[in-house]
N, C-alpha and C positions, 0 to 999 in steps of 0.2 A: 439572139440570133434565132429565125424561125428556122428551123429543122423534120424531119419527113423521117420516117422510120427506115422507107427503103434506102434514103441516102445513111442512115446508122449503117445500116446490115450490111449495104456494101463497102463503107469503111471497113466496117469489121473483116469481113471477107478478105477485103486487099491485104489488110496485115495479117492475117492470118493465110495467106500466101506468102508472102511474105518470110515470117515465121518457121513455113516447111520448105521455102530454099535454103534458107539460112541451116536452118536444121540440119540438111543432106549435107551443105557444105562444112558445118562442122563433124558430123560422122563420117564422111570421106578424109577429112583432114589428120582425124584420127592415126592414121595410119597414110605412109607416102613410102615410095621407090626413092633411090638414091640421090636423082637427079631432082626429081618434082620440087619443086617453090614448098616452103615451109608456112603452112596456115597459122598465123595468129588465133589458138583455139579460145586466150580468154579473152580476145577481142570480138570475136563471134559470140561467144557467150554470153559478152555482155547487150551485144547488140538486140540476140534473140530476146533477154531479159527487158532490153526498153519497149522492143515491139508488143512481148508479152503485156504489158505495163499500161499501153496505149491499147491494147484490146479490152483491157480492163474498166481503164477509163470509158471504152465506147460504151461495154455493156452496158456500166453504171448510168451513163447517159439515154441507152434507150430503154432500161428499166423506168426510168425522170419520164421520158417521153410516153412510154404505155401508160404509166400510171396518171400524167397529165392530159391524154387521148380519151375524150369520151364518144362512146360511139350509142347508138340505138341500137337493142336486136329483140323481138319479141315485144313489144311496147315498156322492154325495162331502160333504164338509162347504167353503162359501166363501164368501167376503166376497159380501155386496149387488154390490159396485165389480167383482168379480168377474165375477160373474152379469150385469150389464148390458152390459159387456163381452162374454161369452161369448152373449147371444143375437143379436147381431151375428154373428158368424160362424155362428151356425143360422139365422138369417135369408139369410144368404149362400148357406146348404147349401140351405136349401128349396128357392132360387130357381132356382141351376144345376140342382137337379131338375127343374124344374118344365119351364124352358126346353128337357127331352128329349122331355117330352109336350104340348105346347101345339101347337096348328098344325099338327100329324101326324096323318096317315091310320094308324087302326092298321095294314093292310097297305101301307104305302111300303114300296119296293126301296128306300130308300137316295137315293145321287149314283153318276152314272154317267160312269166316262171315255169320250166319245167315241169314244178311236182305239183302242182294243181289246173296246166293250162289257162291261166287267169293272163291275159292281159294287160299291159298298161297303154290307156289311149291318150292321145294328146287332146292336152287342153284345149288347144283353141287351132283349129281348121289351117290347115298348108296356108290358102287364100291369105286368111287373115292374119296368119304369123308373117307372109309375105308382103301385106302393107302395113305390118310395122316396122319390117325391115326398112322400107324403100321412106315413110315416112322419117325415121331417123337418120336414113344418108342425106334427106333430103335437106332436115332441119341442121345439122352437122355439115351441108355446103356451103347455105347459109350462114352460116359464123363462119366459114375459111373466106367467103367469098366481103363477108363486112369488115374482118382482119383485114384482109387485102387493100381497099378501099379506106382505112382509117389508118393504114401505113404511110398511107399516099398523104395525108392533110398536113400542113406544116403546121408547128407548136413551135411557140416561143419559149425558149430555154435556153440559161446563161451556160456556156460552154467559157473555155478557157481559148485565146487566142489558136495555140496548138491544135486543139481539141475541132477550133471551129476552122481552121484548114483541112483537117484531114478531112472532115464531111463535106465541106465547101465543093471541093475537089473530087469526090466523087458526087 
């Protein structure tokens, strides 16, 4: 069956709705007034447990799918599983840039030792720490934005009959 990453996610998503009605309804059930209907709690239970079950199976399926997802980014060729991976650490890079320009006067002296008035001046100029910031969010949109875009492409992967209605269907 060919299959699309967004249609995994939002399978998963459904059951995992799913899941947290069920959920409320077996912690409300928990406990009842005299008159209220008697909740089958290890029927619930078990129910949450299959839904749990079929989340699992989805994940394992779109781990299958990222890993069989090649995409281009930077002239390298790599897995989807890859690429989500690696914009975590461009998310990381933006940030420590970013944290050089935020809150700074572009003319700050720096930190100052008291007992000698000496100085510490920054390395490298407001400007420049500023287009390394904007360079990293930029190259870090870039991988959300080709994620996005190789979520979308369908991949042939053998699902189980079950497996391949519930994504069908979303």
């Amino acid at each position: 069956m060919k299959v699309t990453g967004v249609g995994i996610q939002f399978a998963i998503q459904q059951q995992n709705k799913k899941i947290k009605m069920l959920d409320k309804k077996f912690k409300n059930g928990i406990k009842r007034f005299e008159n209220d209907p008697k909740e089958d709690l290890v029927a619930i239970s078990k129910e949450i447990e299959q839904n749990e079950l079929l989340v699992a199976q989805l994940q394992s399926i779109l781990t299958n799918y990222n890993l069989r997802n090649m995409l281009d980014f930077d002239g390298e060729r790599i897995t989807l599983a890859e690429a989500i991976k690696i914009t975590g650490v461009l998310d990381r890079t933006e940030v420590r840039w970013r944290g050089t320009v935020e809150d700074r006067d572009r003319y700050d002296r720096g930190e100052q030792r008291s007992n000698d008035t000496q100085y510490r001046e920054y390395s490298m100029t407001f400007d420049d720490r500023a287009a390394q910031q904007e360079k990293a969010q930029l190259k870090a949109a870039r991988m959300r934005k080709t994620i996005q875009l190789a979520n979308a492409l369908p991949v042939e992967l053998e699902v189980s009959r079950d497996m391949e209605q519930l994504i069908s269907v979303c």
